[in-house]
C-alpha positions as CSV (number, residue, x, y, z in Angstrom):
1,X,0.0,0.0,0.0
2,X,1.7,3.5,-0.9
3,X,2.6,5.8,2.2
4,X,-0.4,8.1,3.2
5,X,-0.5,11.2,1.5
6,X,-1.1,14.6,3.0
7,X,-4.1,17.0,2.0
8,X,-2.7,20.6,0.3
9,X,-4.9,23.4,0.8
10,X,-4.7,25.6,-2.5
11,X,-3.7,29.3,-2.5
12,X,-7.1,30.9,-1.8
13,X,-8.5,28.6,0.8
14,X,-8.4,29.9,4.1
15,X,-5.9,27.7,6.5
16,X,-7.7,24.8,8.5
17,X,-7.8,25.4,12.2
18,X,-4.4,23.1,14.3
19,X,-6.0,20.0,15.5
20,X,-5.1,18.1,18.8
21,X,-3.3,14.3,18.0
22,X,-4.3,12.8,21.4
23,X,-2.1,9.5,22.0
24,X,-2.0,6.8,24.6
25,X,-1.5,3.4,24.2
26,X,-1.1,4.1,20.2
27,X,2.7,5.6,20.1
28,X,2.9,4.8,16.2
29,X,2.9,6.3,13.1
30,X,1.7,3.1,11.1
31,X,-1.9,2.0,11.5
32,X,-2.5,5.0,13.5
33,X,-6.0,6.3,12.3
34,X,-6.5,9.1,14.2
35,X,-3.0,10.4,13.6
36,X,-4.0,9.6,9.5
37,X,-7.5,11.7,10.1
38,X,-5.5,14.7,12.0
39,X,-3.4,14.9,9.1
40,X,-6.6,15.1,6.5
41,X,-8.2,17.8,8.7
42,X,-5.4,19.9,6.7
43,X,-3.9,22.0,8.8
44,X,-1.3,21.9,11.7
45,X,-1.1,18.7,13.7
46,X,0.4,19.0,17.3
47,X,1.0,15.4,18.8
48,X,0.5,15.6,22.6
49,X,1.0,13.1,25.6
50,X,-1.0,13.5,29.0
51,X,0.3,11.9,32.1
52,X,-2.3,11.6,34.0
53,X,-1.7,11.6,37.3
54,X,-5.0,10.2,38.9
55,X,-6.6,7.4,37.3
56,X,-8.6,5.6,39.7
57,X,-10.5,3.7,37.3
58,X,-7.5,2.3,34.8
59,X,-4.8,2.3,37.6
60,X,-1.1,3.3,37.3
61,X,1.4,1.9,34.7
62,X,3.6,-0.2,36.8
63,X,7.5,0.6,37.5
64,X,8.5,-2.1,34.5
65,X,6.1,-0.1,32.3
66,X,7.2,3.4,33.4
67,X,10.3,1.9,32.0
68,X,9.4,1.2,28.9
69,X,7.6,4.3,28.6
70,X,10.2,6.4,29.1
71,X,12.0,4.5,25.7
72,X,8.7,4.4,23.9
73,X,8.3,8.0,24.1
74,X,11.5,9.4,23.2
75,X,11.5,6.8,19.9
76,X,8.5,8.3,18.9
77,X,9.0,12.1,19.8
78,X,12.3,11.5,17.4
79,X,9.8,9.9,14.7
80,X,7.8,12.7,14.7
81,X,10.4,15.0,14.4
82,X,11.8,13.4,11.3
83,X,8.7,13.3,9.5
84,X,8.2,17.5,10.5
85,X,6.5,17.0,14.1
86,X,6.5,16.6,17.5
87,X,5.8,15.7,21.0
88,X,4.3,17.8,23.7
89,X,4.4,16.2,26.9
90,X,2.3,17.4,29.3
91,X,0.9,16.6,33.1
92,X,-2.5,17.1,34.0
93,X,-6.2,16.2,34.2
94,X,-6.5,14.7,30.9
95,X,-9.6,17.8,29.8
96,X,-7.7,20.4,31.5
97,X,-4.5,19.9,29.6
98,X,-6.5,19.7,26.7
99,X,-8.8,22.4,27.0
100,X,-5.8,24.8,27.8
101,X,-3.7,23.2,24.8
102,X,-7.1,24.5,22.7
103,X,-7.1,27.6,24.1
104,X,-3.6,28.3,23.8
105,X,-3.3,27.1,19.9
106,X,-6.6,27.7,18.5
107,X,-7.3,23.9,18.3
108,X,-10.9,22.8,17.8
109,X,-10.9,19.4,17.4
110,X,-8.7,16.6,19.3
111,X,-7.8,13.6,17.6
112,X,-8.0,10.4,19.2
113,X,-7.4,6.3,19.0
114,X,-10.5,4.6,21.5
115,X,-8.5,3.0,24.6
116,X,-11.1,0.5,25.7
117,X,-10.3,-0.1,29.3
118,X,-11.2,3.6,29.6
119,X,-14.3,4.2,28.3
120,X,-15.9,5.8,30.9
121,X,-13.4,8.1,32.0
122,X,-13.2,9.0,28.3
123,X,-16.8,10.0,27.6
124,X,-16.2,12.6,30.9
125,X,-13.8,13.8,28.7
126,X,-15.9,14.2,25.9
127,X,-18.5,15.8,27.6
128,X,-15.9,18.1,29.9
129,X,-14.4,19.5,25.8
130,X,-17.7,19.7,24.4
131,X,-19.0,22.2,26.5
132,X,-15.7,24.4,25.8
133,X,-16.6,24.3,22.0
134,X,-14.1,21.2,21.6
135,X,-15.2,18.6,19.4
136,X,-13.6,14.7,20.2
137,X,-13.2,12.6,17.2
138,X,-12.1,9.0,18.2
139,X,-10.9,5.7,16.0
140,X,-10.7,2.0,15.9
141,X,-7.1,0.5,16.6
142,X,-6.0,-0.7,19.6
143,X,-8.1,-4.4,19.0
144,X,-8.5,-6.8,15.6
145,X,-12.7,-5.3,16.0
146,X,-14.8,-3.0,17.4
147,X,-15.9,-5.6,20.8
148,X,-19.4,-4.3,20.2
149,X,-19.5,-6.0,16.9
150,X,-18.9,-9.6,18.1
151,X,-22.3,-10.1,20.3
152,X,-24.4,-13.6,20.4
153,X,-27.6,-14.0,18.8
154,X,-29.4,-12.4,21.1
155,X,-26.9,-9.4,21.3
156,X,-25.4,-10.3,24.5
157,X,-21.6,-10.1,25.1
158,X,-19.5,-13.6,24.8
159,X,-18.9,-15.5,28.3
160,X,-16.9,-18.3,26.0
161,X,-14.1,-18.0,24.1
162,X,-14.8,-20.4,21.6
163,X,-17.8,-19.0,20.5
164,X,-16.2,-15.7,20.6
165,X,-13.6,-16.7,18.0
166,X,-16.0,-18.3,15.7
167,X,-17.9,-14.9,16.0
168,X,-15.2,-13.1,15.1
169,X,-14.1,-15.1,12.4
170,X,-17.6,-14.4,10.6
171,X,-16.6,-11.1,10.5
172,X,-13.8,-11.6,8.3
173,X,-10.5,-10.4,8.2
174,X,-9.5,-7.0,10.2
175,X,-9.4,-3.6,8.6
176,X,-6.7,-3.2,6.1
177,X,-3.4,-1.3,8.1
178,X,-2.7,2.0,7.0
179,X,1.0,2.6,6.1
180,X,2.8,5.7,8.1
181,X,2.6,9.0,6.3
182,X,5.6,10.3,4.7
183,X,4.9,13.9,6.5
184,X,3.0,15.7,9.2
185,X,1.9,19.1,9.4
186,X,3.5,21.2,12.0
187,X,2.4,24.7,13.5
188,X,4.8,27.6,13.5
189,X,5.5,27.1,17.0
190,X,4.9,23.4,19.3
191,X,3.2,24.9,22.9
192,X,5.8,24.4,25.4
193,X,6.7,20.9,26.6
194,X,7.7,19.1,29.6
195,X,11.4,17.4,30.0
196,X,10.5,13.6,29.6
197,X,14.0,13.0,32.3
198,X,11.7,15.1,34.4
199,X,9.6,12.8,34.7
200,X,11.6,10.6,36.6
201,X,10.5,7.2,34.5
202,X,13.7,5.0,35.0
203,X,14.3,3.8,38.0
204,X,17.9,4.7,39.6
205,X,18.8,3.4,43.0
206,X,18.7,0.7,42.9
207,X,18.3,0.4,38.9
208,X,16.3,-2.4,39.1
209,X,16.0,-2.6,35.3
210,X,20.0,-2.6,34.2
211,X,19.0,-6.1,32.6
212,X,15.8,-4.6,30.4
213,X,17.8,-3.5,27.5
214,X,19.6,-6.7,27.0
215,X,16.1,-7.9,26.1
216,X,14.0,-5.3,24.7
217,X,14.3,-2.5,22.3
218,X,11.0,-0.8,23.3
219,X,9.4,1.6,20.5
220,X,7.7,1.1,16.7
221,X,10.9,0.2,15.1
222,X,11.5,-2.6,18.0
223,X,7.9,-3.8,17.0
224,X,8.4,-4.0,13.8
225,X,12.0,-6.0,13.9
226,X,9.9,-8.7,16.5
227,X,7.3,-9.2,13.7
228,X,9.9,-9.3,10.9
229,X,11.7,-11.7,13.1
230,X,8.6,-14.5,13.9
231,X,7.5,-14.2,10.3
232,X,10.7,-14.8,8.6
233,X,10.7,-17.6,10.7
234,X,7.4,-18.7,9.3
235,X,5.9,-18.8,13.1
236,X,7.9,-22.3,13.0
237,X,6.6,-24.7,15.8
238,X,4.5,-22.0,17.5
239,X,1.7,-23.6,19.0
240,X,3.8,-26.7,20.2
241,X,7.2,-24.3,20.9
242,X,5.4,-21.7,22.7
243,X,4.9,-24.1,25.9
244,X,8.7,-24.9,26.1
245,X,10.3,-21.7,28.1
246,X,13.7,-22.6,27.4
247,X,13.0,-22.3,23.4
248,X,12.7,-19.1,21.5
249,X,9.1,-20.0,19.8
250,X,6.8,-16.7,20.7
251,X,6.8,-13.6,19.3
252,X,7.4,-11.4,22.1
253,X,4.8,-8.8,20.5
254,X,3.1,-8.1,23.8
255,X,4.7,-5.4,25.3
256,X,4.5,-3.8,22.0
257,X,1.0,-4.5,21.8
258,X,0.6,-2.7,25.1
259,X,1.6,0.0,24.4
260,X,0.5,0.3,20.8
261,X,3.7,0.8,19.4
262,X,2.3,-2.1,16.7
263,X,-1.2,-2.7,15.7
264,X,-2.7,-6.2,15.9
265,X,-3.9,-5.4,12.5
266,X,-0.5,-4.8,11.1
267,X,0.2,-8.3,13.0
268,X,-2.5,-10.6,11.6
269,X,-2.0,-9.5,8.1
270,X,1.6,-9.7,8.5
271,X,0.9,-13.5,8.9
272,X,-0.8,-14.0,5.7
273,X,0.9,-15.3,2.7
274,X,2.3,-18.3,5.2
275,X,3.5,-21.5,3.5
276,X,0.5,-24.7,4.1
277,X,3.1,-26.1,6.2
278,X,2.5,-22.9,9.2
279,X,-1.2,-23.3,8.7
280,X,-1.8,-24.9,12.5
281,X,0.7,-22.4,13.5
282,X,-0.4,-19.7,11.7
283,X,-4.2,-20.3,13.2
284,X,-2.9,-20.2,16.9
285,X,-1.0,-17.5,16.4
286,X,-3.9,-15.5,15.6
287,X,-6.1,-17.0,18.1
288,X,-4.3,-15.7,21.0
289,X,-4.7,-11.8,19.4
290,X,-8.0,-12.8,19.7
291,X,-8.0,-14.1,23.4
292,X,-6.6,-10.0,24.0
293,X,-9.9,-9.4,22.1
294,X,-11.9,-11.3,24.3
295,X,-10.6,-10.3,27.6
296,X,-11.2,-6.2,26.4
297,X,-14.5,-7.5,25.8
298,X,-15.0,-8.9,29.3
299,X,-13.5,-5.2,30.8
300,X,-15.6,-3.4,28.9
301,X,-19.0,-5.3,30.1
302,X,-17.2,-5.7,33.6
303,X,-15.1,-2.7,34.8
304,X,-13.8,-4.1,38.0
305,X,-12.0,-7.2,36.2
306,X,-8.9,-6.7,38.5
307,X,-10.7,-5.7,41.4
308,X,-13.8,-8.1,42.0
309,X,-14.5,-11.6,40.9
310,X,-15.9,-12.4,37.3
311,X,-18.1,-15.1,39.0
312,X,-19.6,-13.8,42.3
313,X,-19.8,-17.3,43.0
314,X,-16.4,-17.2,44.5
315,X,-16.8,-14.1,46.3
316,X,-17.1,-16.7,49.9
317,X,-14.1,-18.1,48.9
318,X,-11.3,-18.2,52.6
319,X,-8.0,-17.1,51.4
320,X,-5.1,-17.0,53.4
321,X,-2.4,-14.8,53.4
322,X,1.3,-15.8,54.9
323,X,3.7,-12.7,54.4
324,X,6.6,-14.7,54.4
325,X,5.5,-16.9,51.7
326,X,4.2,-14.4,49.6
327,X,7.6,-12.5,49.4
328,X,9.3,-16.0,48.7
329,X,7.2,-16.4,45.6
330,X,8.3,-12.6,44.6
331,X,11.7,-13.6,45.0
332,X,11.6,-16.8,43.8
333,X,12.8,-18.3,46.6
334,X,10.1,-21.0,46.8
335,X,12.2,-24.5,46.7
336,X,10.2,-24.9,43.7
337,X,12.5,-24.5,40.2
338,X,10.2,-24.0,37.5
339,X,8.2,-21.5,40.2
340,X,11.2,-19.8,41.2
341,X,12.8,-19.5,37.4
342,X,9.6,-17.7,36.0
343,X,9.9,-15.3,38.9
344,X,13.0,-14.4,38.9
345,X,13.3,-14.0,35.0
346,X,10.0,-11.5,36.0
347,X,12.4,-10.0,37.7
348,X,15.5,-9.6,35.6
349,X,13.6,-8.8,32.4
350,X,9.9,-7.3,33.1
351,X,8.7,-10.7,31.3
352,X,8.0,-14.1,31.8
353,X,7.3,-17.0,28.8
354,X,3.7,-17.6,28.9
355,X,3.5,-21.0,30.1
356,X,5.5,-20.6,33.6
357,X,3.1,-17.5,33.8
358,X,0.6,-19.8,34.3
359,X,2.5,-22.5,36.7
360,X,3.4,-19.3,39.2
361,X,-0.2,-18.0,38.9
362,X,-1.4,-22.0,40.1
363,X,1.0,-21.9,42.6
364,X,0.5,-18.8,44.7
365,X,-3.3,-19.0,44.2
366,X,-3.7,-22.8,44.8
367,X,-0.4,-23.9,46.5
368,X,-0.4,-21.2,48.8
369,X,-3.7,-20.2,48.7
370,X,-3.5,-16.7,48.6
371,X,-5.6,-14.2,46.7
372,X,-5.3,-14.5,42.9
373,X,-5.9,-10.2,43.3
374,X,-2.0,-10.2,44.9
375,X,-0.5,-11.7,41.9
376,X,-2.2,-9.5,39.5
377,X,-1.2,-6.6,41.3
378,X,2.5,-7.9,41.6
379,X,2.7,-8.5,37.5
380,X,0.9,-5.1,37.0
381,X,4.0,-3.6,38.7
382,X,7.0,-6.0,37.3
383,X,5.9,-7.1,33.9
384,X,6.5,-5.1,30.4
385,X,3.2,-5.9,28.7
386,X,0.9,-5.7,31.7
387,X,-2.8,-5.1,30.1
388,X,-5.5,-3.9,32.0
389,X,-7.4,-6.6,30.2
390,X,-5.2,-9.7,29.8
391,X,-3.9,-9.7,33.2
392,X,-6.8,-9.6,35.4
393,X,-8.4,-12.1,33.1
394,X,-5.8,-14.7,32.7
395,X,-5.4,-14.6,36.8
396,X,-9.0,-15.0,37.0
397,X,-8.6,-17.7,34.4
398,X,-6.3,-19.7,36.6
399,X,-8.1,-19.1,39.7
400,X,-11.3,-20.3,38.2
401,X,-13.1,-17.3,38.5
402,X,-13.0,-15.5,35.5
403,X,-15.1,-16.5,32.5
404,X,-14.5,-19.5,30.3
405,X,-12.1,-20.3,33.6
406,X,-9.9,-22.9,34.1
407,X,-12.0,-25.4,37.0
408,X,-10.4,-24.2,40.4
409,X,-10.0,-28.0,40.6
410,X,-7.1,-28.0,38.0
411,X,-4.4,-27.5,40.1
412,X,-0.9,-27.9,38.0
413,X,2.2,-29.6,39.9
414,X,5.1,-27.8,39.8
415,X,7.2,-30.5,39.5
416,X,5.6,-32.1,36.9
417,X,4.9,-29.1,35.1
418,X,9.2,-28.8,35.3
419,X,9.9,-32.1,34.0
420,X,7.0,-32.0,31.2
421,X,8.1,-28.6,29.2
422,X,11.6,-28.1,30.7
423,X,12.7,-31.7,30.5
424,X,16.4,-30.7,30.6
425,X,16.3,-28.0,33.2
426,X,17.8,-25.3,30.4
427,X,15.1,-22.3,31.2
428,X,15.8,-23.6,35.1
429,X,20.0,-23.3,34.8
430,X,19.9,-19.9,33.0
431,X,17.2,-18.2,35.9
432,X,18.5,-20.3,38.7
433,X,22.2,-20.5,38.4
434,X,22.7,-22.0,41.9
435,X,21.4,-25.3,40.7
436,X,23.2,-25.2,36.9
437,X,25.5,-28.3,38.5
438,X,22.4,-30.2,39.2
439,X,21.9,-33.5,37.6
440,X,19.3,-33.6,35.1
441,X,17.4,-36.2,37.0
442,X,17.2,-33.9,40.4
443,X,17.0,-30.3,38.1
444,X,13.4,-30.1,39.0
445,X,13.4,-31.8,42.2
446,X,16.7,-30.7,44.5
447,X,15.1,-31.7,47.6
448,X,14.7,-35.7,46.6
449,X,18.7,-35.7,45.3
450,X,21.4,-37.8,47.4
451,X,23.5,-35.7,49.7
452,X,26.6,-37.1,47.7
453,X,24.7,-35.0,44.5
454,X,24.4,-32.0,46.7
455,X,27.6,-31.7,47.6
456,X,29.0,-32.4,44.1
457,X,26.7,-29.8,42.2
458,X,27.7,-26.9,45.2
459,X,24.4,-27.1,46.7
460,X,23.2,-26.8,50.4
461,X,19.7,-26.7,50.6
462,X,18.1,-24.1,53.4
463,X,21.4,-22.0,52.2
464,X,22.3,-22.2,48.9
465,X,18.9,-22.8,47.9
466,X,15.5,-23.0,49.9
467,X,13.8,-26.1,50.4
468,X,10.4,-26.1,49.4
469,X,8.2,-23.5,51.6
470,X,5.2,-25.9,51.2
471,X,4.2,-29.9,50.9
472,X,2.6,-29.6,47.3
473,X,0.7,-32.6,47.9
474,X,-0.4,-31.0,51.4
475,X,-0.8,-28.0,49.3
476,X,-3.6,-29.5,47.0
477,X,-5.7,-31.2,49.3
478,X,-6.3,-28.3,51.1
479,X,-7.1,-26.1,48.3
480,X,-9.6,-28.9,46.7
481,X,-11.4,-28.9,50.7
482,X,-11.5,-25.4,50.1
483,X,-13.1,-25.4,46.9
484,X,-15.2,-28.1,48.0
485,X,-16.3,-25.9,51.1
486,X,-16.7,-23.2,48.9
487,X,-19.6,-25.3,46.7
């Protein structure tokens, strides 16, 4: 598709009023439809970012996000500059700053890509401009569909996935993606912006996220090079790879997707064109942009997704809380390797391969049976793609209380979890390097291996390395009386 082209105005037309280019979780230039329908308002575009300091209905980016944040901004300040733009950074109450940004520039329209998660606060917004003579235009982008446009027959809102996806499928493929434009209109003058180091993103002592930048290169061009990457690889042994966390099978889009830096437009047509052989891989692929679909769609019928249960059914549910055990699991310091591996590479890198995700969620809500609502919070603040959507919905998925849920009953063993999809120990040796000696046969399981094996891999359990801070098999039984209590 040829690069967007920018409206003229001809000699004896009257300039077109500056517009407003509002973005959030859309810092792009490709696939960005409100930044395409700014620039086709024809006249001055002035880009502008609002950190918003009080948003008690989305919540706080985390400190791993702030991070990336702080990169994903300054990438695309410096892409707007070389296509003629800019950034204005601004803090505020999102209408004020935009009100006074009007005022100041003569803007009467502000440009802006819908962020689902907040649609309440954003028709405030709407209302707050309109009544200062500001008119809000807002576009599709940040999911594959509109979420009001996949309803059952009777209109209602999914509760199943599977239905979802064949819902969606019927609607055929997503909107073509709009290629960046070559140029953007600028005003004389930008209004005056904020430092973005004066905003104090990165953290510093103790600069918890040295490791980050070994692993990510956050921003559109980043984005793009991950998706070049898994395609040229023709998404090879995806759906089987992507459960193996010592192989390099997904496509580490997600933080990118969070923050909007790619569309998943951009993404599911990028996988068309795969030879037969990807078909299977191809299919899963683009089911789970669809599962970030379906979990926007459960936000936007359910608001409090992170706060309250999905199914009030386990509102009675008696959770316990041990401090001590709690902070192991943060640490990684459970006894547990394939627990304490996921955390801990959580911790060194703001990410953690999808299928541990799912083993340390089991563990801390059914091994040590404390709230599912503790976890979420603690990968809110430590991961790089944490989505207001996805992560209170896959914890919920785990804990059985979230829709088309996982039965609480399904409890996973760590153990066995280890041994199944890190039958060597690889994705154990590289996050737990205290037991890299360890015999293959005890990788997963230190606490059954000989003294003599100990001693010869380095290892002193209760110093070295914990022991396990809970019988799983105690562990289960009393989570399945629970559960049984609960029904």
């Amino acid at each position: 598709m040829p690069p967007h082209k920018t409206k003229n105005n001809s000699d004896d037309t009257k300039p077109a009023s500056p517009v407003l280019l509002w973005f959030r979780k859309d810092l792009r230039l490709d696939d960005n439809a409100a930044l395409h329908a700014a620039i086709d308002a024809g006249g001055p575009v002035i880009p502008v970012y609002i950190r918003e300091p009080d948003m008690p209905d989305v919540g706080p980016l985390g400190g791993a996000q702030l991070w990336w944040l702080h990169h994903a901004l300054a990438g695309l300040k410096a892409d707007l500059k070389s296509l003629g733009g800019d950034l204005v950074l601004v803090t505020g109450k999102a209408e004020d700053v935009l009100v006074e940004l009007a005022e100041k520039t003569g803007a009467k329209t502000v440009f802006v890509n819908r962020a689902y998660e907040r649609t309440l606060i954003d028709r405030d917004i709407a209302i707050a401009l309109k009544e200062n003579g500001i008119a809000i235009r807002a576009f599709h982008g940040q999911l594959l569909h509109d979420p009001k446009s996949i309803r059952t027959g009777s209109g209602n809102p999914f509760k199943v996935f599977t239905p979802f996806w064949n819902a969606m499928q019927k609607l055929g493929e997503p909107a073509e993606p709009i290629d960046a434009p070559e140029s953007i209109p600028a005003p004389e003058h930008f209004p005056r912006s904020e430092s973005l180091d004066g905003w104090n993103l990165l953290p510093t002592k103790p600069n918890w996220a040295i490791d980050f930048a070994k692993t990510w290169t956050p921003g559109e061009a980043g984005a793009q090079e991950k998706l070049s990457d898994i395609i040229d690889r023709e998404l090879h042994d995806y759906k089987r790879g992507r459960d193996f966390p010592a192989t390099d099978a997904t496509s580490s889009l997600s933080p990118h997707l969070a923050f909007g830096e790619i569309s998943p437009a951009r993404i599911w047509h990028a996988t068309r064109g795969q030879p037969q052989k990807a078909a299977e891989d191809v299919g899963h692929f683009r089911r789970e942009l669809a599962w970030r679909d379906f979990c926007y769609s459960l936000l936007i019928e359910f608001p409090k997704l992170s706060e309250d249960n999905w199914d009030d059914k386990f509102d009675p549910f008696e959770w316990e809380f041990d401090e001590k055990e709690f902070l192991a699991w943060t640490k990684g310091m459970t006894g547990y390797p394939i627990v304490d591996a996921g955390m801990r590479q959580l911790w060194k890198s703001g990410f953690m391969h999808n299928r541990v995700r799912m083993i340390t969620a089991s563990f801390l809500i059914k091994d040590l049976m404390i709230d599912w609502r503790h976890g979420e919070k603690w990968f809110r603040d430590t991961l790089v793609d944490a989505d207001p959507a996805s992560n209170p919905a896959n914890w919920q998925w785990v804990a059985g209380s979230g829709a088309d849920a996982s039965p609480f009953f399904r409890i996973f063993n760590p153990l066995l979890q280890g041994e199944k999809f890190d039958p060597d120990g690889d994705y154990v040796r590289e996050y737990v390097p205290e037991l890299a000696r360890l015999e293959r046969k005890y990788i997963h399981r230190p606490f059954e291996a000989p003294a003599h094996v100990l001693e010869k891999a380095g290892i002193e359990l209760g110093k070295t390395y914990p022991k396990p801070i809970i019988d799983h098999g105690f562990a289960r039984d009393r989570a399945l009386a629970a559960y049984k209590k609960l029904r």
